[in-house]
Steps between C-alpha positions, in 0.01 A plus 500: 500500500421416153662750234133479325320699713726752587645570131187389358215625673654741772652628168211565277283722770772671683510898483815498692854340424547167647831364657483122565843288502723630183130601366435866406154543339399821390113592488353496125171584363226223536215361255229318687302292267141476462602131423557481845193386637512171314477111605709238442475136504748252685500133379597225641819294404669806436678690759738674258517827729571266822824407347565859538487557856727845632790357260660834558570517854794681613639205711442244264214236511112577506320654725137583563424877660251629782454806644478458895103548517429235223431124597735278363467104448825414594798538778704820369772677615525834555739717254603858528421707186685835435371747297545824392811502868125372689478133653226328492422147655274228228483142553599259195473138469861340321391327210849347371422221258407187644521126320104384439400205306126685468626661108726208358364688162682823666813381442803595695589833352195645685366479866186620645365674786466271782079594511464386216246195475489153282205646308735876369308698768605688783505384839497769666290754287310724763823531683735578146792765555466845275702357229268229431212706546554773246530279166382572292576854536758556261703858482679592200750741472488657139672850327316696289647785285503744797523271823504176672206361699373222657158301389264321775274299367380099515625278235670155468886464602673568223780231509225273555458486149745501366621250110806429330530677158650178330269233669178682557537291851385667785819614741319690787469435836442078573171391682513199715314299213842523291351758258625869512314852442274559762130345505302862644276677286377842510066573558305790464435727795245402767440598813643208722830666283427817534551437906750303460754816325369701770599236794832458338555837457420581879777238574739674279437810680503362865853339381631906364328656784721231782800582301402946549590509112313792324285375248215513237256241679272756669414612144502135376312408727200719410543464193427090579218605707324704265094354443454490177871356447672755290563450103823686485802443615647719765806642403747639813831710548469720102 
């Protein structure tokens, strides 16, 4: 299973410690953005982020991740997940790099997901594994003077934008047009994003729920569901 969504997301909502692999994660306190709610745009001729795919799978490779119950577009196989001394069975679909002439702008040091189309857009959207689903829900981990937390919120992938200092050339992730930085672009709330958070956020849950990992998402998940949206952030675990 991709080390994303357990150290990543797992991570950031868990009230419990989590033992995964070498992996201990202890339980911090959680910001929920008001920020959260927002849209996003996904050009074309980019796929930046599907250059990315589960890159940090245990056993090497890529994989994409489904819980038993969720439809998936492809043949998978069926791997054992341990967690916290409980096994748990999720199918993934091996993504190890394959040779494509589609992105000859790609260039070799790259690869992409296998569902990914001519055009930069996926192939297999309505059936996407959690890790491709949650971007652009970033979580930061961050100290202040009296503790460490961890920050939910929507923004754009970091790395993806990232320059050099003695250029000004842009160094971050490379789209399949041959630039780099990714091409997304944040909106302003709306209601087709409003539902949207609160679909993905459901998925989230259904994924900590299958894995019987005490969590924050059954106050996250009001907090989502709240009509008016709420202005403030929620703030979890002080």
């Amino acid at each position: 299973m991709d080390d994303k969504i357990v150290c990543k997301y797992f991570g950031a909502v868990t009230r419990e410690e989590i033992r995964w692999h070498e992996h201990v994660i202890m339980p911090l306190p959680l910001i929920v953005s008001e920020l959260i709610f927002r849209g996003f745009t996904c050009p074309t001729n980019c796929g930046a982020c599907c250059t990315q795919v589960a890159t940090m799978h245990l056993e090497g490779g890529n994989t994409l991740d489904y819980l038993p119950t969720e439809e998936r577009a492809s043949i998978s196989q069926v791997e054992m997940v341990e967690i916290n001394g409980r096994t748990f069975p999720i199918y993934r679909e091996d993504m190890h790099p394959l040779t494509t002439s589609l992105f000859p702008l790609l260039g070799a040091e790259r690869q992409c997901c296998r569902h990914l189309t001519a055009e930069g857009r996926c192939g297999i959207y309505q059936q996407r594994s959690l890790a491709c689903d949650l971007p652009l829900l970033q979580v930061t981990q961050y100290r202040t003077a009296k503790r460490q937390l961890n920050l939910m919120s929507i923004k754009k992938f970091g790395r993806g934008e990232g320059h050099s200092k003695k250029t000004g050339e842009p160094t971050g992730w490379k789209r399949i047009d041959g630039g780099r930085n990714t091409m997304c672009q944040l909106l302003a709330i709306t209601p087709e994003s409003t539902e949207d958070t609160r679909r993905r956020m459901k998925r989230l849950n259904d994924w900590v729920q299958y894995f019987q990992i005490k969590s924050w998402m059954p106050e996250i998940l009001e907090y989502v569901n709240r009509d008016p949206i709420p202005t403030e952030r929620l703030c979890l675990g002080f």
